[in-house]
C-alpha positions in Angstrom: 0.7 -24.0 28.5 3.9 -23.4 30.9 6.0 -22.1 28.3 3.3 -19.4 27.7 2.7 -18.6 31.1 7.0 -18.7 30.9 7.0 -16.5 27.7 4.1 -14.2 28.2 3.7 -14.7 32.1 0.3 -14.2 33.8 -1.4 -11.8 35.5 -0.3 -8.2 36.4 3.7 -9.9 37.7 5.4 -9.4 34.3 8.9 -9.1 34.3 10.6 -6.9 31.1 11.4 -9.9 29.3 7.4 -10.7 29.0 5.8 -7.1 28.7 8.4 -7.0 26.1 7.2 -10.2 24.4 3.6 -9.0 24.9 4.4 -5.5 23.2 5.9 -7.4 20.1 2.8 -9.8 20.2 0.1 -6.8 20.5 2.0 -4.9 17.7 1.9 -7.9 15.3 -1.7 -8.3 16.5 -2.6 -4.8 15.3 -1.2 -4.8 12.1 -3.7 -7.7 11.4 -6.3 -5.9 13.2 -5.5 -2.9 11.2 -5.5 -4.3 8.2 -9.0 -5.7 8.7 -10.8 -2.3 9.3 -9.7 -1.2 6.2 -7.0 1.6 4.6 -9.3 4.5 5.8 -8.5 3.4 10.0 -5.6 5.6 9.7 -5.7 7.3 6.6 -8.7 9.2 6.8 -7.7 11.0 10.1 -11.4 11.7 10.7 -12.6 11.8 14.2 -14.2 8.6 13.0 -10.9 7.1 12.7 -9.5 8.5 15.7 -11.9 6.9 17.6 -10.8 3.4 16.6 -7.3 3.8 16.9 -8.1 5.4 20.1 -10.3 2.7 21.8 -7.6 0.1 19.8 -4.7 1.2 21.6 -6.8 1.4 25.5 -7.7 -1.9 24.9 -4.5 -3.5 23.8 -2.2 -1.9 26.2 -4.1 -4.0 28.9 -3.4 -7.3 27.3 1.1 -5.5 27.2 0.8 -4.5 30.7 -1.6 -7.7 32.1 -4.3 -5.9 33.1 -6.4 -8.0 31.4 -6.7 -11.5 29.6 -5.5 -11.7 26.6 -8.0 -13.9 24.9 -10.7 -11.3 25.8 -8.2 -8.6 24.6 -7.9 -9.2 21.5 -11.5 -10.4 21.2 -12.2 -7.0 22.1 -10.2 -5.4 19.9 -11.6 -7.7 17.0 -14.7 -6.0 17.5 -13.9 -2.6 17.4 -12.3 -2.9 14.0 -15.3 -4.8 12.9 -17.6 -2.0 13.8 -15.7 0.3 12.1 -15.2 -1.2 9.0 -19.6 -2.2 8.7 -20.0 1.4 10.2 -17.3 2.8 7.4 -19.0 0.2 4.5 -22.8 1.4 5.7 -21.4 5.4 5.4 -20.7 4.9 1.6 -23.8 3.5 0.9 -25.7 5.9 3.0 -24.8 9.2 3.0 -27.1 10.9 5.5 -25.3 8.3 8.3 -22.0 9.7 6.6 -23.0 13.1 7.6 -24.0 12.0 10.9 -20.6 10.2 11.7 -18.0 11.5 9.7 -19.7 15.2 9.5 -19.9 17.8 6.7 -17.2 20.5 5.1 -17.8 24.3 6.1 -17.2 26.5 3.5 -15.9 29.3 6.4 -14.3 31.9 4.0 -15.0 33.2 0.0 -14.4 36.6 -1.8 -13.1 38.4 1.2 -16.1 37.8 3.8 -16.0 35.2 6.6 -18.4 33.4 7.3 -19.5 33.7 11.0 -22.2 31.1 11.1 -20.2 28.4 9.8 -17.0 29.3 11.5 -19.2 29.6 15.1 -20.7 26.0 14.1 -17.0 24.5 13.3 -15.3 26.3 16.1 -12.6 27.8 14.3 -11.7 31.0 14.3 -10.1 33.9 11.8 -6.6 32.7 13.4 -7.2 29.7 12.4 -7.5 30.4 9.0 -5.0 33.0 8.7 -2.6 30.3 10.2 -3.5 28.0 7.3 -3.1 31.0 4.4 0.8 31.2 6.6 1.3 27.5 6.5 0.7 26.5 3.0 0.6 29.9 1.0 3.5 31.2 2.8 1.6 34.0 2.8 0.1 36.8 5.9 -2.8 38.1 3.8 -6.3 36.7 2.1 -5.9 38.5 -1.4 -4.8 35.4 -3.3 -7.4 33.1 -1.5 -11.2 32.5 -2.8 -12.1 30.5 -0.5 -11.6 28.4 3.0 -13.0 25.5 3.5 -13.2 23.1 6.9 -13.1 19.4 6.2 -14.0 16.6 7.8 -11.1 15.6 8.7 -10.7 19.4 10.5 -7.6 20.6 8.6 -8.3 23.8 6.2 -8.0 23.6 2.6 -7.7 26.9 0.4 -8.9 27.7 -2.9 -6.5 30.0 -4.9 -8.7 32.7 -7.1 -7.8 32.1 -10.7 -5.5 34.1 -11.9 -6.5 36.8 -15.0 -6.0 35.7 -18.3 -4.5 38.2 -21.0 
């Protein structure tokens, strides 16, 4: 038990040598953790999955800086990823709670008209998509676009019109 308290010290008197040790421990830590919720914590990028990595990171940087006891710490943390993953395994066998946490796509733009309703529910604007037709078209215009879609994860994905046949 002294050469934890030695290594990992106690309380909120940490020298650099310990918060360091602490760091290395949290970070080895989350990786398990991480791996427990599932491939989706961090590869969804869903506000769902924010959330987690979020509330993940809060709780473990008290454990690196001592604000609070480990044990309890990581217990905490345990939890959260827990949650997730039976809140992420209950969203793909229920879709209406999908829709309630992870939310829906907006189409927000097809054939040349905006859609207002959609983009006012989604909070986006006709910057916003004229941004994404500059970013990944490399283009300033709508003609080659059929349609714009939010999705859940808020980026903006665009459907190229088909191009004529001969």
């Amino acid at each position: 038990m002294d050469v934890l308290v030695a290594l990992f010290g106690a309380g909120k008197e940490l020298d650099s040598l310990q918060m360091a040790l602490r760091a290395a421990l949290a970070f080895v830590c989350t990786l398990a953790l991480i791996r427990i919720s599932g491939r989706r914590s961090f590869g969804q990028r869903s506000p769902f999955d924010y959330v987690v990595a979020i509330l993940l990171g809060a709780t473990l940087s008290r454990f690196i800086v001592g604000a609070s006891p480990a044990v309890a710490t990581f217990v905490a943390s345990l939890v959260l990823v827990l949650m997730h993953r039976a809140l992420a395994w209950l969203c793909v066998r229920y879709r209406w709670l999908e829709t309630l946490v992870v939310g829906v796509e907006r189409e927000v733009y097809r054939d040349g008209t905006f859609n207002r309703a959609q983009m006012s529910a989604a909070l986006i604007t006709r910057a916003d998509v004229l941004e994404t037709v500059r970013q990944e078209l490399h283009a300033t215009q709508l003609e080659d676009v059929e349609a714009a879609i939010l999705e859940r994860n808020g980026e903006i994905s665009l459907i190229r019109k088909r191009s004529a046949s001969p």
